[in-house]
C-alpha positions in Angstrom: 68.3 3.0 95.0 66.6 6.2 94.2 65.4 6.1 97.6 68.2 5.2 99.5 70.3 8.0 98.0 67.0 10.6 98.2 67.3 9.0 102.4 70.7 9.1 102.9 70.8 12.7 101.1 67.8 14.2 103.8 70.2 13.0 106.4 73.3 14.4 105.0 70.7 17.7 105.1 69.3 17.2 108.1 72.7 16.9 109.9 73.9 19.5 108.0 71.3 21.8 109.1 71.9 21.0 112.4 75.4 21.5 112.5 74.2 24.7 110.9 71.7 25.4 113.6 74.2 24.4 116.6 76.9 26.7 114.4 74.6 29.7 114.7 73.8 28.8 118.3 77.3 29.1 119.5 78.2 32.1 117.2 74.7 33.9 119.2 75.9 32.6 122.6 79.1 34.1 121.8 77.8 37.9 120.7 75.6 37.5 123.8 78.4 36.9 126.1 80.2 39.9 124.1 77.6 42.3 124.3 77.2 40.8 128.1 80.7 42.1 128.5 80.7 45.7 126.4 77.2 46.8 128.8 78.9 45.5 131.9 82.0 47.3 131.3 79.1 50.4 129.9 77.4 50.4 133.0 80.7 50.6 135.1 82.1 54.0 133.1 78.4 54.9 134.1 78.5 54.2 137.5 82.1 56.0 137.5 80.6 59.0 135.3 78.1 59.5 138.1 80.6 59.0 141.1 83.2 61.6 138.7 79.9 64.1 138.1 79.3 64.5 141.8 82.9 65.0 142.9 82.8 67.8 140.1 79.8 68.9 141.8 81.5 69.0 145.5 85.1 70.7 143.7 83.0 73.5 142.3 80.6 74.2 145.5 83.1 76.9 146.7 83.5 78.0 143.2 79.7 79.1 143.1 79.7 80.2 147.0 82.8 82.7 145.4 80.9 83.5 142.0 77.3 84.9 144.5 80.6 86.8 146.8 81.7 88.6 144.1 78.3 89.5 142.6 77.6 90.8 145.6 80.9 92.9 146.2 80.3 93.9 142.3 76.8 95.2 143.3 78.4 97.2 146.0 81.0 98.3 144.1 78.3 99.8 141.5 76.7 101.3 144.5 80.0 102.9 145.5 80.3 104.2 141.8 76.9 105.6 141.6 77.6 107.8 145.5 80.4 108.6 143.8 79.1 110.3 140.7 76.8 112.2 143.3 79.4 113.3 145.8 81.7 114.5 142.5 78.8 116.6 141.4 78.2 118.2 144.7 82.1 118.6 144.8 82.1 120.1 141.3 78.3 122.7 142.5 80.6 123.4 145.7 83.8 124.1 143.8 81.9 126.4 141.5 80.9 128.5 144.8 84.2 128.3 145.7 85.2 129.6 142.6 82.1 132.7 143.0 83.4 133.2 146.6 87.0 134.0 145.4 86.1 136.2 142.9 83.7 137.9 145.5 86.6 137.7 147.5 88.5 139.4 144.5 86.0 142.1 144.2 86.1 142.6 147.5 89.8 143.1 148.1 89.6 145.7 145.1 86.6 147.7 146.7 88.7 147.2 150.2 91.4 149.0 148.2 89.2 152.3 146.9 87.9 152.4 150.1 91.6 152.6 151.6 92.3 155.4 148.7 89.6 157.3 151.2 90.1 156.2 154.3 94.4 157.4 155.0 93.3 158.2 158.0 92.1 154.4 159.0 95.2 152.9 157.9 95.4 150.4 160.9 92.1 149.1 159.7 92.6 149.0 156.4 96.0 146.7 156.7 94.3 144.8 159.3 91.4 143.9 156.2 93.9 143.5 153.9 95.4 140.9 155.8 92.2 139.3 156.6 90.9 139.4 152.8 94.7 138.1 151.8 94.4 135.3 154.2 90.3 134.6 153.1 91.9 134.4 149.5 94.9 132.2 150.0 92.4 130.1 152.8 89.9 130.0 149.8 92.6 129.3 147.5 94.0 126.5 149.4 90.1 124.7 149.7 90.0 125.1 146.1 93.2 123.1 145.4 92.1 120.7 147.6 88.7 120.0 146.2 90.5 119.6 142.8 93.1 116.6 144.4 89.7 115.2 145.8 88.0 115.3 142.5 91.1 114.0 140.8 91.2 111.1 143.5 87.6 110.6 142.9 88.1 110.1 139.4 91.2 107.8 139.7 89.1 105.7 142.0 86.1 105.7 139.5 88.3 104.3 137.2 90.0 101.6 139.0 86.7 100.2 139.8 85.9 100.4 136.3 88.7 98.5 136.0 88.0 95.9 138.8 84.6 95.7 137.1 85.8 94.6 133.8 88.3 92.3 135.9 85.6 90.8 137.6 82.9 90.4 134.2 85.0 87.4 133.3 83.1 85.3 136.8 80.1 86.0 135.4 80.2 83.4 133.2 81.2 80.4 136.2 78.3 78.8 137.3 
């Protein structure tokens, strides 16, 4: 009786474990199927993450075409400022002759004047100088104002392409 009960017990076990074992056999073939599923659905957001990447890629071609544009124009525009800087220190060495010319000029019109103190007799001439020397001066004058509106314009213009520059720093950073 022992026996029979020990038998009849191993095969109470034995179907047990087999149940067990076919249990755990459709719980695996489940999670298979499931991860099946998740890598399929993985390697589709991977397939679209690849198709999404190169549109990107083709949307920002004009972007980087723009970016090497305005380095370019940015490079020029430094070269501009640099001609600049030279042309408004000629302007400023040639205003400063100006400036030594007019008070030639001065000096001259005042010895033109002593001389005219001798020369009554010339007095034709001496107006016809003094109209010269006037119109020298107020020629000279009018040069002089002029180079100031040009340095002033040149200054205003180094300024707004300081401006641009700063503007433009911000594209720099776009691929």
């Amino acid at each position: 009786m022992k026996s029979k009960l020990f038998t009849i017990l191993l095969i109470l076990l034995g179907i047990l474990g087999v149940g067990m074992f076919g249990y755990s056999l459709a719980k695996q073939t489940q999670m298979q199927g499931e991860m099946n599923q998740i890598m399929a659905s993985v390697n589709e957001s991977i397939v679209a993450t690849g198709t999404l990447v190169q549109e990107t890629l083709e949307v920002l071609q004009p972007f980087q075409e723009i970016t090497a544009s305005l380095a370019s124009i940015e490079q020029q525009e430094e070269q501009v400022v640099v001609q600049l800087a030279v042309m408004n220190g000629h302007l400023e060495t040639t205003g400063l002759s100006e400036k030594n010319i007019i008070a030639g000029l001065e000096a001259l019109n005042q010895q033109t004047r002593t001389v005219s103190q001798y020369l009554n007799g010339m007095s034709d001439v001496n107006s016809g100088l003094l109209k010269a020397s006037s119109a020298s001066v107020q020629n000279a004058s009018r040069i002089n104002g002029q180079l100031g509106e040009i340095n002033g314009m040149t200054g205003q213009s180094i300024e707004e392409l300081g401006e641009l520059n700063e503007k433009f720093a911000l594209l720099r950073i776009l691929p």
